[in-house]
C-alpha positions in Angstrom: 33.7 82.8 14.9 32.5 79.2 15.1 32.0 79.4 11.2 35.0 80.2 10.7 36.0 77.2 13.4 34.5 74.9 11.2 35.4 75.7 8.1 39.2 75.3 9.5 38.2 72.0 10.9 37.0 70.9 7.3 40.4 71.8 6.0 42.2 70.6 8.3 40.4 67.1 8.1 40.3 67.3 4.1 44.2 67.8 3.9 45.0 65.2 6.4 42.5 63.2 4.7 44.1 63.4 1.6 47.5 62.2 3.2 45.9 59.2 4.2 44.7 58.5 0.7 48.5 59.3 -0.7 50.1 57.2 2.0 47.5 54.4 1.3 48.2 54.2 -2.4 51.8 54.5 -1.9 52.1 51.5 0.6 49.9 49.1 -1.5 51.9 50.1 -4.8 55.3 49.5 -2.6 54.5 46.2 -0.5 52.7 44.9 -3.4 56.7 44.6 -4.7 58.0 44.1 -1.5 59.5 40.9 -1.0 59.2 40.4 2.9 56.2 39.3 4.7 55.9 42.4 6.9 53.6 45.0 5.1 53.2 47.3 7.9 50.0 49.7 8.0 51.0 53.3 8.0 47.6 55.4 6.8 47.1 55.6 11.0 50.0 58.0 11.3 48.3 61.2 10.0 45.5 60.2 12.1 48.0 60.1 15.1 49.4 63.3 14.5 45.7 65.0 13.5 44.7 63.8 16.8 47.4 65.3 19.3 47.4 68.6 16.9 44.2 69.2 16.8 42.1 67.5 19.0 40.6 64.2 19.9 36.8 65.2 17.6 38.8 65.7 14.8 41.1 63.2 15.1 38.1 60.4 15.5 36.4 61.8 11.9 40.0 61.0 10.3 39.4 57.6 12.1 36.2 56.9 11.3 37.7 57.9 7.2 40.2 55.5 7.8 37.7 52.6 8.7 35.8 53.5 5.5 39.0 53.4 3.5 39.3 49.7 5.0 35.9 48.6 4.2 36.2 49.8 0.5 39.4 48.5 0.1 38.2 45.1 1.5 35.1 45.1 -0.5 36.7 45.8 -3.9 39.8 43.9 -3.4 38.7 40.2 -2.4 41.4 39.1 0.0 41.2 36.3 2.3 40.6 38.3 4.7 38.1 40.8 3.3 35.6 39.2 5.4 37.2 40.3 8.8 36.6 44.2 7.8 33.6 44.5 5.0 30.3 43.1 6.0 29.8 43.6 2.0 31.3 39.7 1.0 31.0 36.3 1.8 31.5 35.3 5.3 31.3 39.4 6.4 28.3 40.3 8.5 27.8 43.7 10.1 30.7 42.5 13.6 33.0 43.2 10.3 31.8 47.1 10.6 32.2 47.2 14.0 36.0 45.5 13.1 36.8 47.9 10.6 35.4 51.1 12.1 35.3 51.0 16.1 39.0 50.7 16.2 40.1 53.2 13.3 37.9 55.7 15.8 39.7 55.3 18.9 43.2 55.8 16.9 41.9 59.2 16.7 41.1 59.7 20.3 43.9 57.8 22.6 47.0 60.2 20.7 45.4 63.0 22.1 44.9 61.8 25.9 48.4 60.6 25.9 49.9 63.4 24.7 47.8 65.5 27.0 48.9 63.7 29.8 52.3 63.5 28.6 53.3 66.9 27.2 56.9 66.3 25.9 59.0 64.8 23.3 58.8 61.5 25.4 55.1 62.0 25.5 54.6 61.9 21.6 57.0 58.8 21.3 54.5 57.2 23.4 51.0 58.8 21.9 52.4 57.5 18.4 53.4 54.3 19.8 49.7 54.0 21.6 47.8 55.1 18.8 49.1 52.7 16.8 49.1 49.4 19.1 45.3 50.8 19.7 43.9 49.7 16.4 46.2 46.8 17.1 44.5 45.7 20.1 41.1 46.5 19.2 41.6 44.9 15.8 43.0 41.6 17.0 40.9 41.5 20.2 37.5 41.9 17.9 38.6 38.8 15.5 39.5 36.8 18.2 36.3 37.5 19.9 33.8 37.4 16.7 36.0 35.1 14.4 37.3 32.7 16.6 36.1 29.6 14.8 37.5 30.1 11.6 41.1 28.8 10.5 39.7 25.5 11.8 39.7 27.4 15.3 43.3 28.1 15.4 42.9 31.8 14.7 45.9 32.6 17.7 48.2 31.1 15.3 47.4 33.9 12.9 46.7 36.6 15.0 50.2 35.9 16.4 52.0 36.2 13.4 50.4 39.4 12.6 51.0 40.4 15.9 55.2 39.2 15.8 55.2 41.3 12.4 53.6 44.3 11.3 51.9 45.1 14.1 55.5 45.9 16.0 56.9 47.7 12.9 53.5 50.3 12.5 54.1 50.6 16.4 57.8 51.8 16.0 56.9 53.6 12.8 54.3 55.3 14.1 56.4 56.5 17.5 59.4 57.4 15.5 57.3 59.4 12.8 54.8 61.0 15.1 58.1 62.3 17.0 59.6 63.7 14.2 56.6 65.3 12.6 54.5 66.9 14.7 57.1 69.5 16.4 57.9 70.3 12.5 54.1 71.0 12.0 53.8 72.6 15.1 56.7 75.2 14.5 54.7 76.0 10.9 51.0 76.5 12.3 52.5 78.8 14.7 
């Protein structure tokens, strides 16, 4: 029995993982061309919805993915601010790690407690809508905290713009989509 367990927990991770990679590719090739200055993240929604289907374990392993997935990305595409989430270029040290990964995990874990808690419709507005504002939080908190001296230390001026923008459309995009989706996937697994 508990083979069989995990073998379903590999597939279930493996297909949400490959989501993720879709949805990643996707976005980049879309806000690449995207005109507006809001380029919200969106590869934490199957994490979200992994998390209150399946469990807060699994949902931290698609976490921890999607923190990889960041410090790849950040490693081979030199941004200016690559440093903030791969400890692999200049300026990166291993608080970057902690940056990229820490919060990515607990994406995968808060979902689930919510939506425990909160067992309805409402509740999976507000696990969507947590999840995501939890890798806000931990994100924004750990580059205040670690890279508070750079951008001539006016880093809140950033941090607040990324806050005004994307971080309140991934929040609303991940309540409305979490919402939608996982009564749809509930209804099939059954």
């Amino acid at each position: 029995m508990k083979k069989r367990q995990s073998a379903s927990d590999i597939a279930v991770i493996a297909i949400f993982f490959a989501i993720m990679l879709v949805i990643h590719f996707l976005t980049s090739l879309v806000f690449n061309l995207w005109p507006v200055p809001i380029k919200p993240t969106l590869i934490q929604i199957p994490v979200i919805v992994a998390s209150i289907m399946y469990g807060s374990r699994i949902g931290a392993i698609l976490g921890g993915l999607m923190g990889i997935i960041s410090v790849t990305v950040n490693t081979i595409t030199l941004m200016p601010t690559s440093y903030l989430f791969s400890p692999f270029v200049e300026n990166g040290n291993l608080a970057s790690l902690v940056i990229a990964m820490v919060p990515r995990i607990l994406i995968g874990i808060t979902p689930y407690y919510v939506y425990k808690w909160w067992h309805s419709r409402s509740g999976l507005v507000v696990a969507g809508a947590v999840g995501s504002m939890t890798n806000t939080i931990f994100v924004l908190g750990g580059v205040f905290f670690i890279f508070s001296n750079v951008y001539n230390g006016d880093i809140k001026a950033l941090l607040a713009a990324v806050f005004g923008t994307n971080a309140i459309a991934e929040m609303i995009a991940s309540a409305i989509l979490t919402a939608a989706v996982v009564p749809v996937l509930e209804k099939q697994r059954r």
